[in-house]
N, C-alpha and C positions, 0 to 999 in steps of 0.2 A: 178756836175753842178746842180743850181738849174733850178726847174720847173717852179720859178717862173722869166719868161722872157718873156717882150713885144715883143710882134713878130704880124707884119701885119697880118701872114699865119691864125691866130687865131680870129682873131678883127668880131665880127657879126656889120651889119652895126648899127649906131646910131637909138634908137627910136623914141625922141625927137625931134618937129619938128624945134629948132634950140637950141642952147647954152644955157642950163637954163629953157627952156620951157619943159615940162614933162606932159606927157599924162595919166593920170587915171582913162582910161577907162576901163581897162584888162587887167587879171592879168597875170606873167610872166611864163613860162613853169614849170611846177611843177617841173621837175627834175633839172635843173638849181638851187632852193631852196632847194632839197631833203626835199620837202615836198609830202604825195600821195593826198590828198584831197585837191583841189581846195580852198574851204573854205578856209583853214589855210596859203593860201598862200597870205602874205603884199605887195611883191615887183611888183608894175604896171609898171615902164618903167627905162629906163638907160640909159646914154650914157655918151661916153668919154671926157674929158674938156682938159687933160692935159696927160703926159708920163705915170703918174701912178695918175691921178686922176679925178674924174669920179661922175658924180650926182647920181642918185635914186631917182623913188619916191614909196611912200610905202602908201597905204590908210587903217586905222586902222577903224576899224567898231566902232559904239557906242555901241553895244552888241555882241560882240563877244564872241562866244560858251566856252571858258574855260578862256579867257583873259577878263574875264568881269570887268567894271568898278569897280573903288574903292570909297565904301561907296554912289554909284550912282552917283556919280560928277564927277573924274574923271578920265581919262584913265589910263588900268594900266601899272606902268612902265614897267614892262616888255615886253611888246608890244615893247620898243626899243632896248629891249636887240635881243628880237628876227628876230626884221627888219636890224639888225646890224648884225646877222647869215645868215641872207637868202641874204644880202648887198654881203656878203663877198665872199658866196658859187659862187654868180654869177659872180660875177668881176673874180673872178678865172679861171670859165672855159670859160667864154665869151671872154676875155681877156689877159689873160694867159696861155691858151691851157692847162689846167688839166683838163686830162680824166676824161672821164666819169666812171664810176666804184672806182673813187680812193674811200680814207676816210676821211676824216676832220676829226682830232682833236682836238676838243678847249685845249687848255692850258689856256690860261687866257681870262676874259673878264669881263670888266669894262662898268658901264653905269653908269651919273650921270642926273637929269632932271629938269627943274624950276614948281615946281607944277602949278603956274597960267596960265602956257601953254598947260596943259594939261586938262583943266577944257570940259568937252562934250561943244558940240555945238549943231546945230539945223541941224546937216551935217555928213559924217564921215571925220574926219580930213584926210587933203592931205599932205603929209611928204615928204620933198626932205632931201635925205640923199646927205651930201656932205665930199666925199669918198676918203681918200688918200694912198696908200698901203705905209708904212715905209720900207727902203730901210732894208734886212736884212744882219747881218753884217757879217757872215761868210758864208751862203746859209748852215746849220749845219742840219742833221740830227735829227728830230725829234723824240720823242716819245721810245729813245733805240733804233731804229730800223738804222740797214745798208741798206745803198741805193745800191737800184740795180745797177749792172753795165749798162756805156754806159751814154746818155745826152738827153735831149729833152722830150719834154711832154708826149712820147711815150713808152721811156724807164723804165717807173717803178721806178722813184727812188724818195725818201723820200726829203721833204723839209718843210719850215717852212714859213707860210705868216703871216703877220701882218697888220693891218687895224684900222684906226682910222677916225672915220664920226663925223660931226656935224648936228644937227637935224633940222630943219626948220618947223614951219608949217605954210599953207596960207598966210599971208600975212607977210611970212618973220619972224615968231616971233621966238624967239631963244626956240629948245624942252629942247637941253640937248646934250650932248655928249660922247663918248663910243670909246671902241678900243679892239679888238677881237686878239689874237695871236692862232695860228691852227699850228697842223704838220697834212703833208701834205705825204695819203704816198699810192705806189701802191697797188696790190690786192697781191703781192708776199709778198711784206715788211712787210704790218698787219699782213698777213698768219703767218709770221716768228714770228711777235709779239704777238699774240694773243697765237698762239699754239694748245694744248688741248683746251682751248677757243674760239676756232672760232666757228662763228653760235651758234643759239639760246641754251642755256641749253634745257635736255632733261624735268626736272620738275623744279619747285620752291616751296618755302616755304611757308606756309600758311601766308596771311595778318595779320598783327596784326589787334588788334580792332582799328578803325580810332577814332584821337579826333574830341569832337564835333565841326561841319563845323563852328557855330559862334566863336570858340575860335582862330581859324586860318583864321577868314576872308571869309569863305567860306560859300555858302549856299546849296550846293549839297556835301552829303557825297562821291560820290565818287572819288568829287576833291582833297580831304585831303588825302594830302603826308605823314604825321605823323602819327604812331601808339601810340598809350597811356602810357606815361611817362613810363622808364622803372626804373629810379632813378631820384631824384634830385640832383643837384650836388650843390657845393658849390658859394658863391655869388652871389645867386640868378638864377642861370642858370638852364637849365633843360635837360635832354635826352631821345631822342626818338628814336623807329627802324623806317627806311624806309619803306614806305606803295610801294613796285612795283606792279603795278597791266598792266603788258603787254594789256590787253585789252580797255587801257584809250584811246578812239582816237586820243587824240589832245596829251598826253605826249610820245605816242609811236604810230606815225602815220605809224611806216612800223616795218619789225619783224628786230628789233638787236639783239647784242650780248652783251651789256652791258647798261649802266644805261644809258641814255640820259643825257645831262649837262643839256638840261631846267628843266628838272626832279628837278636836282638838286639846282639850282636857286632857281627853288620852294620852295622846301623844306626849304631852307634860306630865304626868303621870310617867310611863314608859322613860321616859327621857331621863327624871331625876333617880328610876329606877335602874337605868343603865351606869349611870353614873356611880351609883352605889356599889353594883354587882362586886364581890359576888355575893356581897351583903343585901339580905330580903328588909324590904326598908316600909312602912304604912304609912301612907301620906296622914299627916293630920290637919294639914293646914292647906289651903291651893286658893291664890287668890287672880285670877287671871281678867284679862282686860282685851277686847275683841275692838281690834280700828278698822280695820277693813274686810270686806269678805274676801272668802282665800277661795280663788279660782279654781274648780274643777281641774280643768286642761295646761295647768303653770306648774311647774314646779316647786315642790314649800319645801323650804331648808327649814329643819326642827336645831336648832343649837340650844345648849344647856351648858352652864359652868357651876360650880358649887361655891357658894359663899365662902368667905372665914368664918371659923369658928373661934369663938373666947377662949373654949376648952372643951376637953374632950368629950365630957358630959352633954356636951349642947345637941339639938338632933339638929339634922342635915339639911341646911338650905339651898334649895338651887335654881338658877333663874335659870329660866326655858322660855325661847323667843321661836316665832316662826318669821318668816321673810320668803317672798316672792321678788322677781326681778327688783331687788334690793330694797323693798319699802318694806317696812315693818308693817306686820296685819295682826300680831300675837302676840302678846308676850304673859308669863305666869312665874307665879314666885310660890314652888311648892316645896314646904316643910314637913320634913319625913323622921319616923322614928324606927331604929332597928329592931324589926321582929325578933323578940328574946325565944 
């Protein structure tokens, strides 16, 4: 049986002081977002509209510490990949009674965004995420893992949620849109999947050299996810090792046991921004697909090649794959526009 079932016993009351109206005053309990720092947490307020669908609102700063704007104009998309993670964490267990302690696993997640909605303002943008859980069609097991025995949010057992938001900001303008699919699993089930893997590794591997922060879009080297080409590959693509550096605040806000997906976002990000250099390029589109967890202590090859294009008009497609001892754990298909 799945964990994901509407049940009153679970429902926190509405925050909202009616249908639609949403408060941005304060931000939502960090653990609810499994975020630890206050800062890093978008989601201000919630409440439920429908069986399985439900507002948010998420208020993105104009300087924010690692999610800083793009080319100074404006926000960067990512901002709704990850209001669309912290969307989902919450509607879970506010809503659907998944304990606390479980794990989120992204599987896939999709964001696309209208650049002219995201240009800064003279405010920090106010975002109503408008949230629908997709009904799942078998309640299937997640991630390899067997579900515990037994039913109910209490039971330990592995499930699978999906969620699809459309973005709004202030006065209604359309952000963009996005859909998150997560397995859903208890502290026994990971156990079983993780294995010799659970908790932190004991060491890790030295950083590569980081590339320089303008070529990735960055201006603090210790934001660059990419280590320094390790080959060129063919039709114009290029490969990099992952930069983990466990001590970034904002990419590894708490100690895991494997690679964060924003991490790796990132790094697709960066990747089809390298590619572009030394053209500054806005992701509009990133649609990425998570198969395996990417090991702490292994080495991740980041590769990235760039589509054809019809014509020259068209903006920049580029697939961006991660690989460990030769299995594929990542791959992302992000579509970029050149900063005019």
């Amino acid at each position: 049986m799945s964990l994901i079932q509407p049940s009153r016993a679970f429902l926190a009351p509405d925050h909202g002081s009616g249908q639609g109206e949403l408060s941005y005053l304060r931000t939502a309990p960090r653990h609810l977002v499994d975020r630890s720092a206050i800062a890093d947490v978008l989601i201000t307020d919630w409440q439920r509209t429908g069986a399985d669908t439900f507002f948010l609102g998420a208020q993105w700063p104009r300087g924010h510490a690692f999610y800083a704007p793009i080319a100074g104009t404006w926000y960067d998309p990512l901002l709704a990949a990850e209001s669309l993670r912290q969307a989902s964490l919450l509607v879970g267990q506010t809503y659907y009674g998944i304990p606390r302690g479980h794990q989120w696993i992204i599987g896939e997640l999709d964001i696309e965004v209208a650049p002219a909605a995201l240009l800064l303002g003279s405010r920090p943008a106010e975002i109503r995420l408008e949230v629908a859980r997709s009904p799942d069609p078998d309640s299937a097991p997640g991630a390899g893992a067997e579900p515990d025995s037994g039913a109910g949010a209490g039971a330990g057992a592995a499930t699978v949620m999906t969620v699809e938001a459309e973005l709004l900001r202030d006065d209604d303008a359309f952000v963009g849109a996005g859909r998150i699919s997560l397995d859903i699993l208890s502290p026994a089930a990971y156990a079983r999947l993780r294995g010799d893997r659970l908790g932190p590794p004991s060491g890790l591997p030295r950083l590569p050299e980081a590339l320089p922060p303008p070529v990735v879009g960055r201006l603090d080297v210790r934001d660059v996810v990419l280590g320094v080409p390790a080959a060129r590959s063919g039709r114009g693509g290029r490969t990099w090792q992952l930069r983990v550096d466990p001590s970034h605040p904002a990419l590894f806000d708490h100690p895991v046991d494997h690679v964060p997906a924003m991490l790796l976002l990132e790094a697709a990000r960066q990747a089809a921004q390298a590619v572009c250099a030394p053209y500054r390029v806005l992701p509009i589109e990133v649609r990425s697909a998570f198969h395996h967890p990417v090991e702490l202590d292994i080495a991740c090859h980041i590769a990235a090649t760039p589509l054809p294009q019809q014509d020259a008009a068209e903006d920049t497609a580029v697939r961006v794959t991660a690989s460990q001892n030769g299995t594929l754990v990542f791959d992302s298909l992000v579509v970029a526009a050149l900063c005019d």
